[in-house]
C-alpha positions in Angstrom: 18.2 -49.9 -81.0 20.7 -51.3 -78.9 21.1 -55.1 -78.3 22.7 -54.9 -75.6 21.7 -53.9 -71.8 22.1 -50.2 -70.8 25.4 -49.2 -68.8 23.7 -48.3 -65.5 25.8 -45.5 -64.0 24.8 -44.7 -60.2 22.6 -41.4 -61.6 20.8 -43.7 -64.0 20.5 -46.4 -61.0 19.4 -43.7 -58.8 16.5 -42.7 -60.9 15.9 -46.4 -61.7 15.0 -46.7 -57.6 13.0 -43.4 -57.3 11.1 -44.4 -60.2 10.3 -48.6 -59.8 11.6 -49.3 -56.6 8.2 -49.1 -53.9 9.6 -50.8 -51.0 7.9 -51.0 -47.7 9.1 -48.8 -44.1 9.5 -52.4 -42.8 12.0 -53.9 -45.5 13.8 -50.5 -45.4 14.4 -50.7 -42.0 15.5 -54.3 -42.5 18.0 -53.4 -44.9 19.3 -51.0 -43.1 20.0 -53.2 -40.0 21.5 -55.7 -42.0 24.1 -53.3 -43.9 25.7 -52.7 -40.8 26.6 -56.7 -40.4 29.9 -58.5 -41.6 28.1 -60.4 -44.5 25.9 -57.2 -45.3 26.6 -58.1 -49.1 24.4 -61.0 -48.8 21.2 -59.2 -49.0 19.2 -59.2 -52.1 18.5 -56.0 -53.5 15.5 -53.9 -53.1 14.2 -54.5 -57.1 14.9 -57.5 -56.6 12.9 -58.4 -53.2 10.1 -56.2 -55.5 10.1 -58.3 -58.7 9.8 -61.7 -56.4 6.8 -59.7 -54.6 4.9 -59.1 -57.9 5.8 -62.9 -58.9 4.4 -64.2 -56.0 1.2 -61.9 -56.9 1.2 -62.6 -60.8 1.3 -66.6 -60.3 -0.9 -66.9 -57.2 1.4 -68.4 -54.9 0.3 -70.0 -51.9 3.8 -72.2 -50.8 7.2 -71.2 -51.0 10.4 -72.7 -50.4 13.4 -71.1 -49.3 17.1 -72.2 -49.1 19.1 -69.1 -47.4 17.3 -66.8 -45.5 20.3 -64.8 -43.9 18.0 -61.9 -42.3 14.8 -62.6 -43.7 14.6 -59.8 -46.2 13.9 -62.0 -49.3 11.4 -64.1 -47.0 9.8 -61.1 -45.5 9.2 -60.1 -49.3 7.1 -62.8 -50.5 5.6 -63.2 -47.0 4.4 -59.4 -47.7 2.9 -60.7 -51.1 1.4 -64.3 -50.1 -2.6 -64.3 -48.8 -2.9 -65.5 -45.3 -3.5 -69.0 -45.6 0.4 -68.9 -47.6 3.1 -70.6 -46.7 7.1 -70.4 -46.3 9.1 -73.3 -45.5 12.6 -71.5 -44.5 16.0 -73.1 -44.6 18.9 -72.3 -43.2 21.5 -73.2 -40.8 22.5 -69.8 -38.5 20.6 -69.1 -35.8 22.2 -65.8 -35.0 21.1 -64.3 -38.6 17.6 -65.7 -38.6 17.3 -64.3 -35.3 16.8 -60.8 -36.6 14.4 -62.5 -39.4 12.1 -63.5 -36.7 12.0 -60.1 -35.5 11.4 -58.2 -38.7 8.4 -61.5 -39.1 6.9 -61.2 -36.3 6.9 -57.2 -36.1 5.2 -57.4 -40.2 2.6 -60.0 -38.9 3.9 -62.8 -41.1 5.5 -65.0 -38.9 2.9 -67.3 -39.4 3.5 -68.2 -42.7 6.9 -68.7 -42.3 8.3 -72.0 -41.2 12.2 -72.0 -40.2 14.3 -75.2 -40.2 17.9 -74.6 -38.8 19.7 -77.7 -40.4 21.2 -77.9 -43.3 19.3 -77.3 -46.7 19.7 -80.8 -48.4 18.6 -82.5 -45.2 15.3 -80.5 -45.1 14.3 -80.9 -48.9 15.0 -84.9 -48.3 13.1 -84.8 -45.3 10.3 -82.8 -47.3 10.4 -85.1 -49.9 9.9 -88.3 -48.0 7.5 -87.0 -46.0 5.4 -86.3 -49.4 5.4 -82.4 -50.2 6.6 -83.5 -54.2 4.9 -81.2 -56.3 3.3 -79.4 -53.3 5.3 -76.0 -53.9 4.6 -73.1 -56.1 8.1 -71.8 -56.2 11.4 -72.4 -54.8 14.1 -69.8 -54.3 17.7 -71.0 -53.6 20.0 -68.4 -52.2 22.8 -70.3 -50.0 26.0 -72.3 -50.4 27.2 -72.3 -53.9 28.8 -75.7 -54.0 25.3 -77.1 -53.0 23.2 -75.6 -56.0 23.1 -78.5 -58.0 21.5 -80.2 -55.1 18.9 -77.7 -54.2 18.0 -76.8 -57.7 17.2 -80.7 -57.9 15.6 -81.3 -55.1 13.4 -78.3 -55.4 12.1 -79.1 -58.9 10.9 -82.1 -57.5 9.4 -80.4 -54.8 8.3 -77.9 -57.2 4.5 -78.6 -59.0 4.3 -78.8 -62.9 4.2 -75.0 -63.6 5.9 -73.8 -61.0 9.0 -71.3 -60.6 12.2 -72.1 -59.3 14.4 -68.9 -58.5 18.0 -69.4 -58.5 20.3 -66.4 -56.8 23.9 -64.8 -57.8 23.7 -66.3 -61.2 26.3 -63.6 -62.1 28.4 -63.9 -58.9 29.4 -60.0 -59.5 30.3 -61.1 -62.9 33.3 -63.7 -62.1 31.8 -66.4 -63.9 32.8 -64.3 -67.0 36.3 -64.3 -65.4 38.6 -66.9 -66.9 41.0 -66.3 -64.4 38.4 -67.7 -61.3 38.4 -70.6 -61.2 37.0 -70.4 -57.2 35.2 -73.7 -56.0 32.2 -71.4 -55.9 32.3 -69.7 -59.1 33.0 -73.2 -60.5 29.8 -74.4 -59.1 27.8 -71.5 -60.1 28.9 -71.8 -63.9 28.3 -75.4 -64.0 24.8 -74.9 -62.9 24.4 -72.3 -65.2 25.5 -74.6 -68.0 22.8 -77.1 -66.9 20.2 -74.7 -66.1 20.6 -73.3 -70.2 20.5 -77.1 -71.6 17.6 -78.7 -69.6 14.3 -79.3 -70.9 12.6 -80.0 -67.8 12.4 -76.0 -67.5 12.2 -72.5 -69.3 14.2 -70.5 -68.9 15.3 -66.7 -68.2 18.6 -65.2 -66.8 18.1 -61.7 -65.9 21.0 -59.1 -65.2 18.9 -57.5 -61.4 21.4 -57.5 -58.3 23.5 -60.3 -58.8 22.1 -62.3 -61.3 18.7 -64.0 -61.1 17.8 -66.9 -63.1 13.7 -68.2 -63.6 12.9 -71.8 -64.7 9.6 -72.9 -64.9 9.0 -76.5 -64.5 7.2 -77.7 -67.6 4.3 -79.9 -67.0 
């Protein structure tokens, strides 16, 4: 018995998909579109859009918040998974890219439980804050601007209720924040969250090695 991860060649990875992977003609057709834009790489993965699916199912989640939508895929995902009366507040700043996440919305019929604010993502969790949606959140998923993780990963356990998750993205940043030789503003950011993220006790914790790194931290009650 190994202890250590398998080395996922592309046949292995290629049965891996056949064989886990159930991803919805909508979502397909989503990723599709967005492979042929500039910042294609941006998109989660397909497993990954599926494990958030079933965590949205295993926990019971009814409000979700979201810093970096991009297309919509990852929001589409959950909005697939949440019961009708569910909720997504969305944050992001592009209107061209969230453009085609309305579409792919309103086309799936969740477009109303998704709630998009174009302004930038510290400014919306403040403004959720004072307005009083601390602890009104069953899981957070922060996917944007690397130098600004620190920030959202606070200000979403705050927003967060005792027991709930926060997702963080690109935890592995395509495995440069093993590299000693990046030393990148963004991969500097992304390692120093990382460190925090392994020595607080506000959470628990799990790092696991699906698309780019995803990390899970439950707030403790």
């Amino acid at each position: 018995m190994s202890n250590r991860r398998l080395n996922i060649d592309d046949a292995l990875y290629d049965y891996y998909q056949r064989h886990s992977v159930r991803e919805p003609e909508i979502l397909q057709r989503l990723r599709a579109e967005t492979a042929a834009l500039p910042r294609a790489g941006m998109q989660i993965s397909p497993e990954q859009g599926q494990l958030m699916r079933l965590l949205v199912e295993l926990l019971g989640v009814r409000r979700i918040i979201e810093i970096g939508v991009f297309t919509g895929y990852s929001s589409l995902a959950m909005a697939l998974a949440l019961p009708e009366d569910g909720e997504i507040v969305a944050c992001d700043v592009s209107e061209a890219y969230t453009s085609v996440a309305r579409r792919y919305w309103a086309e799936a019929g969740v477009a109303d439980r998704i709630r998009l604010y174009l302004a930038p993502g510290v400014e919306t969790l403040d403004n959720l804050i004072a307005g009083g949606d601390a602890g009104r959140f069953d899981m957070a998923f922060i996917d944007a601007d690397k130098a600004n993780y620190d920030a959202y990963y606070e200000r979403c356990l705050a927003l967060v209720r005792p027991g709930g998750l926060i997702l963080v993205d690109n935890v592995l940043w395509s495995g440069r924040v093993a590299r000693t030789d990046d030393e990148t503003d963004d991969t500097r950011a992304i390692r120093a969250l990382n460190r925090k993220l392994h020595a607080d006790e506000r959470v628990t914790l799990a790092m696991l090695p699906i698309g780019d790194g995803l990390t899970l931290a439950r707030k403790r009650p």
